[in-house]
Each structure stands twice: as structure tokens, then as C-alpha cells.
C-alpha positions in Angstrom: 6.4 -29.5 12.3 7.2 -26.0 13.5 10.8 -26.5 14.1 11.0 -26.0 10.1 8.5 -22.9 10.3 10.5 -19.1 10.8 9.9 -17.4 13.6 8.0 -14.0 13.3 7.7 -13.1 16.9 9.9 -13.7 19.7 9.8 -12.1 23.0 9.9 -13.0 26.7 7.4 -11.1 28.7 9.0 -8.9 31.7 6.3 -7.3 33.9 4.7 -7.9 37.2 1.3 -7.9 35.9 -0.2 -10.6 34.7 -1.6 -9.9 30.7 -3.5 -12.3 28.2 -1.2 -13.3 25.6 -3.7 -12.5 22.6 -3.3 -8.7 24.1 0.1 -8.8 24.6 0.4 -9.7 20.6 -1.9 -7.2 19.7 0.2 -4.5 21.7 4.0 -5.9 20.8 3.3 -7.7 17.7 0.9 -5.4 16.2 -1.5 -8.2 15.6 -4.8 -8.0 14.5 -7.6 -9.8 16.3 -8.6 -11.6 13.0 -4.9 -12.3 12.1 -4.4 -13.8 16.1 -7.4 -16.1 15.4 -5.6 -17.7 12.5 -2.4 -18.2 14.3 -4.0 -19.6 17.5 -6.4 -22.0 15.5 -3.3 -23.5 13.7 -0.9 -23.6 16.6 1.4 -21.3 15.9 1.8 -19.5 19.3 4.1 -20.8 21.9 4.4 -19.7 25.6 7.7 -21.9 27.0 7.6 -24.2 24.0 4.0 -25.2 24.0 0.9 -24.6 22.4 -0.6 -21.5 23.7 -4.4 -20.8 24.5 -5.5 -17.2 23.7 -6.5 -16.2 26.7 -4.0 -17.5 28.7 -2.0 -15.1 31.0 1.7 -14.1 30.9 3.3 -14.2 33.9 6.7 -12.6 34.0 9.6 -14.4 32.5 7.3 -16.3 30.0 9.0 -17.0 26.5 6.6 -16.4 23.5 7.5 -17.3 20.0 4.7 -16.9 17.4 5.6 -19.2 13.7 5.0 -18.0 10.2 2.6 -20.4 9.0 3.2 -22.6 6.1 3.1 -20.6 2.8 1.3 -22.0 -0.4 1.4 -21.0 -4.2 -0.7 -18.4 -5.4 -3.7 -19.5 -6.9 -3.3 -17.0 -9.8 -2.3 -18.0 -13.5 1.5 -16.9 -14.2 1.7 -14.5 -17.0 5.4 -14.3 -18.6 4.9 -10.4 -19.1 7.6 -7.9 -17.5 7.7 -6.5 -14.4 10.1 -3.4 -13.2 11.3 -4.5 -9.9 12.8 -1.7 -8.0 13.6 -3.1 -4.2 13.2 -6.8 -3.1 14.1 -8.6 0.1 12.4 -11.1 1.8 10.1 -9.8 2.6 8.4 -7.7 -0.1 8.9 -7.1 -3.7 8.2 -3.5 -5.0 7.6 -2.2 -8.5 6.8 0.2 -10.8 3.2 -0.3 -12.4 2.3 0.8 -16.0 -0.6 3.0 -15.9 -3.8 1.4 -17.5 -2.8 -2.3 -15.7 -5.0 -3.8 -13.2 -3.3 -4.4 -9.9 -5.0 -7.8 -9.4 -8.1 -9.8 -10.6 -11.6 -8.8 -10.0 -15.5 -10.0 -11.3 -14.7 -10.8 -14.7 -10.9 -10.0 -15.1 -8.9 -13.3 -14.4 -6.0 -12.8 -16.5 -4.0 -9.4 -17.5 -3.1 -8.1 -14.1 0.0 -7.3 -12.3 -0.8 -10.0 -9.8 -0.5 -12.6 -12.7 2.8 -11.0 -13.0 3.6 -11.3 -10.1 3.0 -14.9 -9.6 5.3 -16.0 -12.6 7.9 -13.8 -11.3 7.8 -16.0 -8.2 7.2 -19.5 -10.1 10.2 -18.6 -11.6 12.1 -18.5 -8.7 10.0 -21.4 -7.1 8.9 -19.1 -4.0 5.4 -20.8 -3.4 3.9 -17.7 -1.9 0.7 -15.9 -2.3 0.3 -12.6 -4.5 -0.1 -9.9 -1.6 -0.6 -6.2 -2.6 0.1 -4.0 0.6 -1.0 -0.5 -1.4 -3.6 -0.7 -3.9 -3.0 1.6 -6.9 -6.2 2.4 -9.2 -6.3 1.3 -12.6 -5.2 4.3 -14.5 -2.4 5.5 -11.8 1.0 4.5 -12.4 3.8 4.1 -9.9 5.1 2.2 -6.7 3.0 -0.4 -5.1 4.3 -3.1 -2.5 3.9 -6.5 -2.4 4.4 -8.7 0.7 6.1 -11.9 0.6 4.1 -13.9 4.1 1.1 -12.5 5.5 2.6 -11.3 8.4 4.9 -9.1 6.6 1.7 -8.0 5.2 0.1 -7.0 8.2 3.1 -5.4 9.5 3.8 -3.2 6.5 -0.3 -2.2 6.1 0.1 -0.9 9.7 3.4 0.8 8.9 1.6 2.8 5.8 -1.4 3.7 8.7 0.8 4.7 10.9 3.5 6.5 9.1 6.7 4.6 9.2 6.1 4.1 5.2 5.1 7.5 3.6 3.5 7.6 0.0 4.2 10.7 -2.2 2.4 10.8 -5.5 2.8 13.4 -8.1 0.0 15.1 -10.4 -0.4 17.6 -12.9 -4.2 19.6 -12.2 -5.9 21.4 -14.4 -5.2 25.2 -13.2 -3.1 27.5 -11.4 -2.7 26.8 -7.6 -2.2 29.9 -5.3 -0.8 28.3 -2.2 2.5 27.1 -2.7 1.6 23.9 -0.3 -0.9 23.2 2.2 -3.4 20.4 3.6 -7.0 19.4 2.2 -8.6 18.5 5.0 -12.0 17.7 4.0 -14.1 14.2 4.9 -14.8 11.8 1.9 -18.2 9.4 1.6 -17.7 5.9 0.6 -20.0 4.8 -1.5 -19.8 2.6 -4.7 -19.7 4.9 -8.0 -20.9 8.0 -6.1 -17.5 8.4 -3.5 -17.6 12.5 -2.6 -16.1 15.2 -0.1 -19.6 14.9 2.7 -19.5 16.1 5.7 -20.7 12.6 7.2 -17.8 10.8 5.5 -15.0 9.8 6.6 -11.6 12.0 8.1 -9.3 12.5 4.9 -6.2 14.6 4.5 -3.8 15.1 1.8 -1.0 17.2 2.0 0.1 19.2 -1.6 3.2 21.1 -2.8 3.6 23.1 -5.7 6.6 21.6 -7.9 5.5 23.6 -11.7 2.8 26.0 -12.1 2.2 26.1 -16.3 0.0 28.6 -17.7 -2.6 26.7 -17.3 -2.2 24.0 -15.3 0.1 22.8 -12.1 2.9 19.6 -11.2 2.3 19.0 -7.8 3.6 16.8 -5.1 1.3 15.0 -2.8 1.5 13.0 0.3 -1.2 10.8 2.1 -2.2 11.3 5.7 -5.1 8.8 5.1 -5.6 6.4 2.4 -9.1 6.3 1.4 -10.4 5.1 -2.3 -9.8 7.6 -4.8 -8.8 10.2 -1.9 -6.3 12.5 -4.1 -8.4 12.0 -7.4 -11.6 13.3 -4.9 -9.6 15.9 -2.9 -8.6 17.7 -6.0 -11.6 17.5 -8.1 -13.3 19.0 -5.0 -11.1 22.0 -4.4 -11.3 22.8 -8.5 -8.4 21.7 -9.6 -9.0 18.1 -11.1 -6.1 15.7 -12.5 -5.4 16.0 -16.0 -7.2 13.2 -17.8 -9.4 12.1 -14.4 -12.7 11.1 -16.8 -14.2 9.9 -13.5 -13.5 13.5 -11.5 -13.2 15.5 -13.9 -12.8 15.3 -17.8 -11.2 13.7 -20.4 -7.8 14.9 -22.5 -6.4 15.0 -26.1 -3.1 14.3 -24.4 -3.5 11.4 -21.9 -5.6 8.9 -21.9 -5.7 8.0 -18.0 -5.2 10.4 -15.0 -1.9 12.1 -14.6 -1.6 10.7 -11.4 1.9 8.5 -10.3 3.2 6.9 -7.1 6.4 8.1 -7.3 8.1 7.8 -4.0 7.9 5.5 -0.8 9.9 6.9 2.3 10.6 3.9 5.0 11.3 4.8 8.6 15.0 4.3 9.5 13.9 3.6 13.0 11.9 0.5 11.4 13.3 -1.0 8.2 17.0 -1.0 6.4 15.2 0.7 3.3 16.3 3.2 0.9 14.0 5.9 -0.4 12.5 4.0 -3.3 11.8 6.6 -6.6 10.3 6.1 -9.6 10.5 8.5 -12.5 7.5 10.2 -14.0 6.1 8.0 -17.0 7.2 8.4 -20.4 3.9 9.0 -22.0 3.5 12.1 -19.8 5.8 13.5 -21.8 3.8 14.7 -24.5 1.6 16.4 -21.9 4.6 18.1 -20.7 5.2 19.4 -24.0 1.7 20.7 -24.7 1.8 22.6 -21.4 5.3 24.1 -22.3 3.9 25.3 -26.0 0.0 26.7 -24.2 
């Protein structure tokens, strides 16, 4: 049955000193624990063509191979509603999401979301894979977000975000003037359902800001994630006194945008790591008429 499986992992081990192979994968693979659990429990790690045991050891000269396990269709309706692909491989599938559209289903919401989207795209091509956002976007952000194709491209691209080889750069327009041309927010953010704040006994957060536009009353900036926590940018800003332009949640409500002027416009892959271009997306049309207000204050 695995002979018609891909391979995702393949490696022969070279050193002296004997290592469990469920470490090794978590080192060379970059593996989780609960992702190593699946493939062991379905058989899908090999040591010299057999059926490896978690804890066995590695001795040196030891050929592992670890199998993509067997994809099934997305339990999500298909939705015949556009999507803007930018990139696709194999691997993942990246667009450009509308502001005000759900990324994916959640209490209530069944239907309507890019995920449904998503899933017809693939029907269409009969790929019978799951729907798997890598980057959540919120609601009312617009922008890039990726989608992997297997789960462990999925795993392997969430690490890559964590650990820099894919960097996100969003672009806002704030409410007031910024002094500093760029510079870092470095302040910890709490966690809690409807009541997420900069607190000191949060958790580390860090986003980086440039200066692209300062109006006479408000600023474009450019803004780049060194951690990824809910709402981080929305939070960071609103803290600091300058909150996004039509942020109801963080800060108030606008005449000329009815969501926050917040967009995922960029996604930078590591050479090193993947054959990707720089992935863009323009600024949203309807943030024109903002724009325009700005240039006529």
C-alpha cells in the first residue's frame, strides 16, 4: 500500500551515536510530536524498508523514509464563487482574500467562506485534499493567506512562518501622524477571548513598522511580523495611539471604510528553502476612496 504513497522524508542516518528515530524526525524533519504520533500509528515510517517503532534507535547507516499519508476530500460544501489565485504548486495554493470574507467555517457559519472556495476550486480539478489554511487572516483584513496542499506541507510551511523563512508584511493606514520613520513595538499581548490587550503577563509580541505616507492626519505604513499572535498588529497599534482606520474592535468606526484598513500584502520565501517568488498583492480597491479623503483633509 505504501509503494503508491509519496515520500515526504528520506534520509539515511550517518553518526556514531545511537538516536531514537521519533527525535531524529523531530530534529531533521521538523516534526511535531503530535504530527509523529499520526505517522507512527498508521505505519508510515520506515527504517530499511520496514515498519518502524518510535523509539527505536538509529544506528549509523539506517535508511529512513517517512510516507505522506493517504489524502481525503474536504469535508466542506464547494461554493462556485471566485477565487484570485496568485502562486500554486504542489504543494500550496495562495490567494488574495476579499476583506469582509471568512477564511473558513466557524459555530454557526457553514457556508460563505473562502474555505468553501477553496474546496470547489479543488473538486474542480479532482484533487481530493483537505482545505488547510497555513496563515489565518481576520475577517475584515484583506490580503495573502496560504493554503497547504498535504498536512505535511502544512506543518512544514507553519514552522517556516515561526521561524522566518516565510516573512509576512502587511500594510495599514492609522489614524495620526507617526514620528519615527520605523521601528519595533515590542510590547507583550494577553490572550483572552473578547478582552485580547498589551499586559505585561502576556505573551512576547513584536511588530516591526515603517513609514510609507504620512497624510495630514493619518499615516500608510508597512508592517512585518516577528510573532503572530491574534489580532497582534490591530492591538500593537491601537496601544501605541495610533489605531487602524476603520478597526471598530480597537479603535472606532469610519465614514470611509467599513472594515480595518489592514491588508496582507506581501509574503517573502527563503531562497535557501523554497523556489518562490516574492508573492505581492495590490492594495484593495475600495481603499481608494479613503485615499482620496486623506488627499482632500
Amino acid at each position: 500500500m505504501k509503494k503508491n504513497l509519496p515520500v515526504v522524508f528520506e534520509a539515511v542516518y550517518s553518526q556514531d551515536e545511537p538516536v531514537s528515530i521519533q527525535e531524529y524526525l523531530r530534529q531533521e524533519a521538523r516534526m511535531s510530536g503530535r504530527s509523529l504520533r499520526q505517522y507512527f500509528f498508521k505505519g508510515l515510517v520506515e527504517v530499511n524498508r520496514r515498519k518502524a517503532h518510535s523509539a527505536a534507535k538509529l544506528k549509523a547507516g539506517d535508511h529512513i523514509r517517512v510516507f505522506q499519508p493517504k489524502e481525503s476530500a474536504s469535508p466542506l460544501t464547494p461554493e462556485a464563487l471566485p477565487i484570485e489565485i496568485i502562486y500554486e504548486n504542489d504543494q500550496l495554493l495562495v490567494i488574495n482574500k476579499p476583506a469582509l470574507l471568512p477564511v473558513h467555517p466557524s459555530g454557526s457559519i457553514s457556508r460563505g467562506t473562502l474555505a468553501n472556495r477553496v474546496a470547489y476550486y479543488y473538486q474542480t480539478r479532482q484533487l481530493p485534499v483537505k482545505v488547510r489554511p497555513v496563515n489565518r487572516l481576520d475577517h475584515g483584513t484583506s490580503g495573502l493567506i496560504i493554503f497547504a496542499k498535504t498536512a505535511a506541507s502544512q506543518e512544514k510551511l507553519s514552522q517556516a512562518i515561526q521561524s522566518h523563512k516565510i516573512q509576512r508584511i502587511y500594510y495599514a493606514i492609522v489614524h495620526g501622524i507617526l514620528a519615527q520613520d520605523e521601528g519595533i513595538i515590542d510590547l507583550p499581548i494577553l490572550q483572552q477571548p473578547g478582552n485580547r490587550r498589551v499586559d505585561p503577563q502576556g505573551q512576547p509580541a513584536a511588530t516591526r513598522f515603517k513609514v510609507i505616507r504620512r497624510y495630514s492626519k493619518a499615516t500608510l505604513l508597512e508592517l512585518a511580523l516577528e510573532t503572530g499572535r491574534t489580532h497582534q498588529i490591530r492591538i500593537h497599534l491601537s496601544h501605541i495611539g495610533h489605531p487602524i482606520i476603520g478597526d471598530k474592535t480597537y479603535g472606532k468606526p469610519s465614514s470611509s471604510l467599513n472594515h480595518p484598513a489592514l491588508h496582507a500584502g506581501k509574503l517573502i520565501f527563503d531562497p535557501a528553502v523554497y523556489n518562490i517568488p516574492e508573492l505581492t498583492a495590490p492594495l484593495p480597491d475600495d481603499w481608494q476612496g479613503l485615499f482620496d479623503s486623506l488627499e482632500n483633509t
